[in-house]
C-alpha positions as CSV (number, residue, x, y, z in Angstrom):
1,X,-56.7,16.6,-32.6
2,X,-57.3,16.2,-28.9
3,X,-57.9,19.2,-26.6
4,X,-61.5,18.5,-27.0
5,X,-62.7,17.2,-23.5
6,X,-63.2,14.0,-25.1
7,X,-60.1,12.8,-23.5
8,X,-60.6,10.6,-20.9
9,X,-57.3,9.7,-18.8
10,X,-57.0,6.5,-17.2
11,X,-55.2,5.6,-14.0
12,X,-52.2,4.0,-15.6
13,X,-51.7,7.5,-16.9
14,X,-51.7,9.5,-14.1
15,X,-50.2,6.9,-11.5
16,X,-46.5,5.7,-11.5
17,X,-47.0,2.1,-10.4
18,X,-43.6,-0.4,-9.6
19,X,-42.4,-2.3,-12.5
20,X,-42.4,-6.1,-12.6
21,X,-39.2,-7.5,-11.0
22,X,-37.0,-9.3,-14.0
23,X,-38.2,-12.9,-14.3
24,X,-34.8,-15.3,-14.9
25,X,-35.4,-17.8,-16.8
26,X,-35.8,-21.2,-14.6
27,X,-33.7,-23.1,-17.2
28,X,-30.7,-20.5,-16.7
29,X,-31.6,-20.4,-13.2
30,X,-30.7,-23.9,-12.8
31,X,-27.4,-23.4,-14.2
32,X,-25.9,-21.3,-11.9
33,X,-26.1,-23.6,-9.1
34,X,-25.5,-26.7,-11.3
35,X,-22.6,-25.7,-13.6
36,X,-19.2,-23.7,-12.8
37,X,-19.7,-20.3,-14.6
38,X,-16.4,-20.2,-16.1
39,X,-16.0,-23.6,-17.6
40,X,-19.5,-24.3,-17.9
41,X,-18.7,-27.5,-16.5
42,X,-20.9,-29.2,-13.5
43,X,-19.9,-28.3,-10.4
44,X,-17.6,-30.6,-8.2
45,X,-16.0,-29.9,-5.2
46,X,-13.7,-27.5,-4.4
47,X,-16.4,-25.0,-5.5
48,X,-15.3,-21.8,-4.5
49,X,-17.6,-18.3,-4.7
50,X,-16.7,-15.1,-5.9
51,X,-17.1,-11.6,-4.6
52,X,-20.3,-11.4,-6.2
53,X,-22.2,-14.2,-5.5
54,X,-21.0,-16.4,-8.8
55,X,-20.2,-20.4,-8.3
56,X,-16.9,-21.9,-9.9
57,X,-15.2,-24.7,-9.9
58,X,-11.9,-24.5,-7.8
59,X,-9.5,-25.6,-10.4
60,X,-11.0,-23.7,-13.8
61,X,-10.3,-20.5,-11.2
62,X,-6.4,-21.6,-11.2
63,X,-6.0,-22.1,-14.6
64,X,-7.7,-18.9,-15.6
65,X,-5.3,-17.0,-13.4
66,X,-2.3,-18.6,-14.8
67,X,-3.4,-18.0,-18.3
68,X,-6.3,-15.5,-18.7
69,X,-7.1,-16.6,-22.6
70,X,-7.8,-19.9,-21.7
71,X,-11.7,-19.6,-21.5
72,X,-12.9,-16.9,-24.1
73,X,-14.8,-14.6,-22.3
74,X,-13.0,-15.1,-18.8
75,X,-12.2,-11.3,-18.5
76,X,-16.0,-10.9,-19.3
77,X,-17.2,-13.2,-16.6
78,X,-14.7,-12.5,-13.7
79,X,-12.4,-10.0,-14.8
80,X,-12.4,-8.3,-11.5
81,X,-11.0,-11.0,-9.5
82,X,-7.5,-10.2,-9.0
83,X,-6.2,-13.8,-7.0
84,X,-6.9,-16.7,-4.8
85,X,-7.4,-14.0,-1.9
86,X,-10.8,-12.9,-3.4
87,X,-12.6,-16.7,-3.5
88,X,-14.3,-18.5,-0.9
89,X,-13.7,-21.8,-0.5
90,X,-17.7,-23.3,0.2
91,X,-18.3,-26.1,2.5
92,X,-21.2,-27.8,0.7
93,X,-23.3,-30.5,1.8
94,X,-23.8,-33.3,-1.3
95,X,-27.0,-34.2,-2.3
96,X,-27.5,-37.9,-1.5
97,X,-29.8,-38.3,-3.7
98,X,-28.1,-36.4,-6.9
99,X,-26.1,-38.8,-9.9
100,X,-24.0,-36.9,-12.1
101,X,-24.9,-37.4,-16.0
102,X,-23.4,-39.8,-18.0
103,X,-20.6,-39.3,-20.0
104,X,-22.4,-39.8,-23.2
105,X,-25.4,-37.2,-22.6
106,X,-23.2,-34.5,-20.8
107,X,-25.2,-31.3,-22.5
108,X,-28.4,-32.7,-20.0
109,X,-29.1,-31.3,-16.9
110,X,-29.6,-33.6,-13.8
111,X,-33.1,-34.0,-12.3
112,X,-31.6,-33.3,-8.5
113,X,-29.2,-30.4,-7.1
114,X,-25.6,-31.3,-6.5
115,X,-25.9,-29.5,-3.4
116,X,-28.6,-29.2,-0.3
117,X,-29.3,-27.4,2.7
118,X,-27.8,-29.4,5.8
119,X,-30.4,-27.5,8.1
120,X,-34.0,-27.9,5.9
121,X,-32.3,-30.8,3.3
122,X,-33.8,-28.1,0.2
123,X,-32.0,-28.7,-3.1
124,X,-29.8,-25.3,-3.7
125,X,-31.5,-25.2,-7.1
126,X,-32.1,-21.9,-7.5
127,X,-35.9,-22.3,-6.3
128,X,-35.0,-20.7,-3.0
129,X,-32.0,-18.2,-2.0
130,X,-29.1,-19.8,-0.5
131,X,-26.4,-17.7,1.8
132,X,-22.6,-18.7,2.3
133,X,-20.9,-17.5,5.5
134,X,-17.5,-16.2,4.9
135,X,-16.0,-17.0,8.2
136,X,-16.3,-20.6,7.4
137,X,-17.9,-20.9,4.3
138,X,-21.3,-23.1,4.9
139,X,-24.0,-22.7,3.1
140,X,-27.3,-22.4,4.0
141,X,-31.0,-21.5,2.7
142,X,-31.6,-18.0,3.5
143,X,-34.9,-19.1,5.4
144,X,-33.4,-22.0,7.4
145,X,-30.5,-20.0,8.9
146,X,-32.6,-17.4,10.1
147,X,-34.6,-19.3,12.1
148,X,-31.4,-20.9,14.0
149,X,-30.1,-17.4,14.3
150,X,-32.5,-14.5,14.5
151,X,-30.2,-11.5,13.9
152,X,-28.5,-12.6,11.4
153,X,-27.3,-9.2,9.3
154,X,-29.4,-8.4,6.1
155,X,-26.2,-8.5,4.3
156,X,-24.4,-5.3,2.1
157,X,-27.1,-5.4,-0.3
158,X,-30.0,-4.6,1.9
159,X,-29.8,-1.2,0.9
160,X,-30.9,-1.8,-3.2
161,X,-33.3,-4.6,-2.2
162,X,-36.6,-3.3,-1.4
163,X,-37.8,-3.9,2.3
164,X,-41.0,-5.9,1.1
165,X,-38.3,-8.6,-1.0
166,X,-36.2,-8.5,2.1
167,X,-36.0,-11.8,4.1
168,X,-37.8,-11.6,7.6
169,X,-36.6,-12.6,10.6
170,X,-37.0,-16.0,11.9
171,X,-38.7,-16.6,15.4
172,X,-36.1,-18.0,17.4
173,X,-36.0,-21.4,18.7
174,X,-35.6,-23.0,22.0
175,X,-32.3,-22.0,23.9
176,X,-31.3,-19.5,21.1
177,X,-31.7,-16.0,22.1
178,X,-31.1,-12.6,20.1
179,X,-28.9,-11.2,22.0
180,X,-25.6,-12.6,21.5
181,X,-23.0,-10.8,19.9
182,X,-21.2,-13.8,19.0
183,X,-22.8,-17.0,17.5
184,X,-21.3,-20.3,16.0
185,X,-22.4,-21.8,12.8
186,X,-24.9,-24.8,13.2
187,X,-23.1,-26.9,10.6
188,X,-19.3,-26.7,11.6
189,X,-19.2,-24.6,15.3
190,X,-17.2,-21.9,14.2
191,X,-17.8,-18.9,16.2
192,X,-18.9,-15.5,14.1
193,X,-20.5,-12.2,14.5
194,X,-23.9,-12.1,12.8
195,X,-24.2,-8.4,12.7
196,X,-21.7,-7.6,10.8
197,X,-22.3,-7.2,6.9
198,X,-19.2,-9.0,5.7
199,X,-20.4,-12.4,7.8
200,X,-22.9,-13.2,4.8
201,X,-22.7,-13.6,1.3
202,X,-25.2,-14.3,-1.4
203,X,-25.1,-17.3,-4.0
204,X,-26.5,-16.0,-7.6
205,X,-27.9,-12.8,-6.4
206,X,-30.1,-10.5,-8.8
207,X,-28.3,-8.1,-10.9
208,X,-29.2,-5.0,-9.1
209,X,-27.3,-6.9,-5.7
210,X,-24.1,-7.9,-7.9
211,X,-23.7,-4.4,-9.4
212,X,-23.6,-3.3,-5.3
213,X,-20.9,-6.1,-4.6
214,X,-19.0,-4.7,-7.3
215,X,-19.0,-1.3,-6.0
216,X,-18.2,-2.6,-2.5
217,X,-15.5,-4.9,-3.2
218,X,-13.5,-1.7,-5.0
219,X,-14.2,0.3,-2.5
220,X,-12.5,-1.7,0.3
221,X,-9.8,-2.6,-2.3
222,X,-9.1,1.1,-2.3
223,X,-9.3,2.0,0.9
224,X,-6.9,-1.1,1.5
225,X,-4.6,0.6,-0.8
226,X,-4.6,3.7,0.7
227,X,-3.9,2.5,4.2
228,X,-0.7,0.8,3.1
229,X,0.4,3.4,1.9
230,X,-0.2,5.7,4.8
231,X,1.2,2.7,6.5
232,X,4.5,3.1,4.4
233,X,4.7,6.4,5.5
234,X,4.2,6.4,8.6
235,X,6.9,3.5,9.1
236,X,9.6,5.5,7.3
237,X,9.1,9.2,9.3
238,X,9.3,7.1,12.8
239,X,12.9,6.0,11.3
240,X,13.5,8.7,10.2
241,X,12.5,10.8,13.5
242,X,14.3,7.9,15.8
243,X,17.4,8.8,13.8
244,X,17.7,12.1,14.8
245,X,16.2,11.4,18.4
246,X,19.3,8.9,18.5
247,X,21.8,11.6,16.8
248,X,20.8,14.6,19.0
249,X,20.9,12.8,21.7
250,X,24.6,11.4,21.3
251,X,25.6,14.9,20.6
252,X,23.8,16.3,24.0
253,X,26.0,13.6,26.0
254,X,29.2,14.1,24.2
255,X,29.1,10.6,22.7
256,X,29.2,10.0,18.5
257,X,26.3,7.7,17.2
258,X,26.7,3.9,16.9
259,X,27.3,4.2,13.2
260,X,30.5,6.5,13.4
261,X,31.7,4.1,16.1
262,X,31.0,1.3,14.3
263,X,33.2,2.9,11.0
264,X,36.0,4.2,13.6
265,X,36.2,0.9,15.0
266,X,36.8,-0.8,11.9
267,X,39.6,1.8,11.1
268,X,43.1,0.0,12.5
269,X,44.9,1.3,15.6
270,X,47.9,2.1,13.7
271,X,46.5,4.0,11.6
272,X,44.4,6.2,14.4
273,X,47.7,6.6,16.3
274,X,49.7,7.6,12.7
275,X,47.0,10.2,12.5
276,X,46.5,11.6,15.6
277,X,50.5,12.1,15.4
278,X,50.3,13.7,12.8
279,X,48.1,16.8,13.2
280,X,48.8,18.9,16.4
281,X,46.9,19.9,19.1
282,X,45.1,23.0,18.4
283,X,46.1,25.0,21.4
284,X,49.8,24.5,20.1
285,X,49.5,26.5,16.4
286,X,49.0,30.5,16.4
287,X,46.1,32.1,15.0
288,X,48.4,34.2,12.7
289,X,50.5,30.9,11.8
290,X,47.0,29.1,10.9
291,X,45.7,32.2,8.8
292,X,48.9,32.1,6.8
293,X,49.0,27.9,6.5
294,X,48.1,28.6,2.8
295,X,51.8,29.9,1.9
296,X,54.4,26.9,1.7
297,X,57.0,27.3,4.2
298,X,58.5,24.6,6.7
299,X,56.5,21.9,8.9
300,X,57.8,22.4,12.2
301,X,59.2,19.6,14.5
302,X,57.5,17.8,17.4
303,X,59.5,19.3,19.5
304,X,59.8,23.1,18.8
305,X,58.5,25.3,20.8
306,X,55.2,27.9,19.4
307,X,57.7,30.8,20.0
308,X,60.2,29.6,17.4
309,X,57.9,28.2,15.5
310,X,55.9,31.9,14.8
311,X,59.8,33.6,14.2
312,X,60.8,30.9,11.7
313,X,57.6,31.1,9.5
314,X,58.1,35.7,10.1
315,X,61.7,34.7,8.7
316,X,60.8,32.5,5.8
317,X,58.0,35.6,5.0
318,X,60.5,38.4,5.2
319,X,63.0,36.5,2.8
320,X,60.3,36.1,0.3
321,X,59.4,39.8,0.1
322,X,63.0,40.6,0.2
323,X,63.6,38.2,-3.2
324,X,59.8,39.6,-4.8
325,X,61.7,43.8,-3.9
326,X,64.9,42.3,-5.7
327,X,63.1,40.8,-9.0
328,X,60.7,44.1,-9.3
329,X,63.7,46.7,-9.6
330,X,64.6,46.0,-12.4
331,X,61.1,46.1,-13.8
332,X,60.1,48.8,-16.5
333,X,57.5,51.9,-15.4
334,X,54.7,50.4,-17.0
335,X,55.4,46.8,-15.7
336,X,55.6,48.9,-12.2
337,X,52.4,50.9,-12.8
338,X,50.6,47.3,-12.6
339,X,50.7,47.3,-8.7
340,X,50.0,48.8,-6.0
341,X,52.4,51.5,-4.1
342,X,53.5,51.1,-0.7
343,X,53.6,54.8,0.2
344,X,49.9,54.0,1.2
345,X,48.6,57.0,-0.7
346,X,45.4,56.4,-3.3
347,X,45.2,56.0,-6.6
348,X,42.2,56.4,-9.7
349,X,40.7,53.3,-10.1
350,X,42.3,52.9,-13.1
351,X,45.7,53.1,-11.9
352,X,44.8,50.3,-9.6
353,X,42.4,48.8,-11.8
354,X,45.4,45.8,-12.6
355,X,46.7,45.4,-9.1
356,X,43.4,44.2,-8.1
357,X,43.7,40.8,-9.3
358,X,47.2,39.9,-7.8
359,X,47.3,38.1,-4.7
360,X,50.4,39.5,-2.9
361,X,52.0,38.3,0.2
362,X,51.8,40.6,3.4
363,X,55.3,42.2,3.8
């Protein structure tokens, strides 16, 4: 079969052509912007807005993060949101011309938008794209807020939305000019950048956009992790490093650091005096006196001089060695044999082999 010539290819065949973009459902469309997406509940305000573009209503939020198993499939729907610090509180604009359903026929949608566009008065029904702006939270239809402000950034999703879907600019209006940095909202007056990516965030976006949100929002949680802790570190080796700078520089001027002066202080003066007292100057005590201060022998008074001091420790020695002589003649040959003779003449190793482990006093 085939490899006849009889096959004929078509273009569909040999041309890759773009797929359809997904087609939402209108119905489900509608609920986005109508109902919170965690309660399922119509939204009232406080509606706050997610990282990702998704609408809830303020208090559902609170009670899911202080119990997480309250709605089902919470961790499903925002799992990723970690607290308060990650919503959006929206200023909205109320629909003047939107009733809330009844009480008894809650399941049906209403036939207006809670919500509308305070610049072009467009129902944020999901017909359009609406745009929040994060430094003060109004919301606006992408194509009305471009016009008032022509530069107005793309947002962090322009890079997965192709350039034919992305939203042109808007031809400036009378007095407004593309050039400034710094712009203030046309609902509330608060000034923002409109370059900068983080200034705009989409309500409802496609899938393909929240997947990117996703992405970004753990990237800068990351990266905010990371500087902390470099922060952390940084903070505790300039302590550390201002600790010595402080120590070696009380040594170089002869001065102790605050923290021994602070511990002497606390120290009485009695005792201070009772201990300087106590120990003598160092000048006063003979190297050969301090080598010996091992042996017991006599503390010496205040008020003796180094001279008699030396010859009443030499005394105190010689009567020792005299009384260790006394007690080792009367000691057998082979107790004798243990030590070492004082001829000064050598000896095998094992002659001396026991002597080496007695300590014996100097005569």
């Amino acid at each position: 079969m085939g490899a006849d010539g009889g096959s004929i290819p078509d273009r569909r065949d040999l041309v890759k052509t773009k797929g359809k973009a997904e087609v939402t459902d209108k119905a489900l469309l509608r609920e986005l912007y109508y109902l919170c997406a965690l309660s399922k509940r119509p939204l009232a305000r406080p509606v706050v807005l997610d990282p990702l573009g998704k609408l809830y209503n303020k208090d559902a939020v609170l009670e899911f993060f202080l119990d997480r198993s309250k709605y089902g499939d919470g961790d499903q729907i925002c799992g990723y949101l970690k607290g308060v610090k990650d919503l959006l509180t929206l200023n909205l604009t109320p629909n003047p011309t939107y009733s809330p359903p009844s009480s008894s026929n809650v399941g049906s949608s209403a036939s207006h938008a809670p919500f509308v566009c305070p610049l072009s008065l467009k129902e944020m029904s999901g017909i359009v794209p609406f745009i929040a702006l994060r430094p003060c939270g109004c919301v606006f239809s992408d194509a009305s807020i471009r016009a008032v402000i022509p530069n107005l950034t793309k947002g962090v999703a322009a890079r997965v939305v192709p350039k034919d879907e992305l939203p042109d600019e808007g031809k400036p209006l009378d007095g407004i000019t593309k050039d400034k940095k710094v712009v203030a909202c046309p609902n509330c007056g608060t000034s923002f950048d409109p370059s900068k990516p983080e200034s705009l965030a989409p309500i409802n976006p496609t899938r393909a956009v929240q997947e990117v949100l996703l992405e970004h929002l753990l990237t800068t949680r990351a990266a905010a992790k990371s500087g902390k802790k470099r922060k952390a570190t940084a903070a505790v080796a300039a302590a550390a490093e201002e600790k010595t700078t402080t120590t070696a520089n009380g040594h170089a001027n002869g001065t102790e650091p605050s923290s021994i002066r602070g511990r002497e202080s606390d120290e009485p003066p009695a005792k201070i005096r009772r201990e300087a007292s106590d120990s003598p100057a160092p000048s006063a005590i003979p190297s050969k006196v301090a080598r010996s201060s091992a042996s017991p022998g006599p503390r010496a008074a205040p008020g003796l001089a180094p001279t008699s001091l030396a010859r009443s420790v030499h005394q105190k020695l010689a009567e020792q060695e005299q009384k260790r002589l006394a007690a080792q003649a009367g000691m057998s040959d082979a107790v004798k044999s243990m030590f070492r003779s004082k001829d000064g003449g050598k000896e095998s190793d094992h002659a001396s082999f026991f002597g080496r482990t007695f300590t014996r006093y100097a005569a």
